[in-house]
C-alpha positions, 0 to 999 in steps of 0.5 A: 551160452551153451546150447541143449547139442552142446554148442559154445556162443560167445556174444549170441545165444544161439550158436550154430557151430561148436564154437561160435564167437559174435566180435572180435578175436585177441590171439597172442603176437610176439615179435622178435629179432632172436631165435625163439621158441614156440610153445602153447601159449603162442600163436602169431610169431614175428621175426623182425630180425636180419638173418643173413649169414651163418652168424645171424642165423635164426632158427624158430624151435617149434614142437614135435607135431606129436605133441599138440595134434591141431596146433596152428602157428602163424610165422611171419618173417620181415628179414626179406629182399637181398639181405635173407634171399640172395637177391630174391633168388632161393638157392638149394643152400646157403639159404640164412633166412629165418629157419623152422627147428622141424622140416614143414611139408607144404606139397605133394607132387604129381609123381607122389614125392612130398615136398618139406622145408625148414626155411620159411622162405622156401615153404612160403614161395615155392609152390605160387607163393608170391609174398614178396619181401615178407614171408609168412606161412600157416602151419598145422599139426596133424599128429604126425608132421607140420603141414602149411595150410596157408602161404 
């Protein structure tokens, strides 16, 4: 149902925002232990994989954020514990678990210095993350960078 202000409801005849969906929601799910990469027909992305050493690395190529302004990706990675983090313990290199193609911002300190990652570890538990073993991050595109919006 379209309304007269231009409001789109699905399962209601009146919608009381743009897009108003009455029942359940079906997004795109993709699990995979390999390098991948994401497009717009993409929207949950699961890495079930090990990437623990240079050899099983495993990066997910996302888009240049000037390319799809809105976007919204959920990325999970299962590849936590000992065999992606050392331990549990994020170092400042040598990290091998699961890697984005393009740095995320996910925070600005007071001093105004932003804070950017490519490793789904990293974004997902430094700022008051608490994920555990299993990172998952929300991102973003506003046209110019990725941003998390969700950890």
């Amino acid at each position: 149902m379209i309304t007269s202000n231009g409001n789109f409801g699905i399962g209601t005849i009146t919608p009381n925002s743009i897009l108003q969906l009455n029942g359940s929601l079906s997004m795109p799910v993709v699990v995979t232990d390999k390098n991948y990469t994401l497009t717009d027909r993409d929207y949950s992305v699961i890495f079930n994989g090990l990437s623990q050493d240079v050899t099983s690395h495993v990066i997910f190529t996302i888009p240049d954020p000037s390319t799809c302004k809105g976007r919204i990706y959920k990325i999970t990675s299962l590849n936590g514990g000992v065999n992606g983090h050392h331990n549990g313990v994020y170092p400042d290199s040598n990290e091998y678990g699961l890697a984005l193609s393009i740095p995320v911002i996910y925070a600005k300190d007071d001093d105004g210095t932003i804070r950017s990652s490519t490793s789904v570890y990293k974004i997902g538990n430094a700022v008051g993350g608490t994920k555990g073993y299993a990172d998952r991050i929300t991102i973003q595109s506003d046209g110019n960078n990725w941003y998390c919006i969700d950890y």
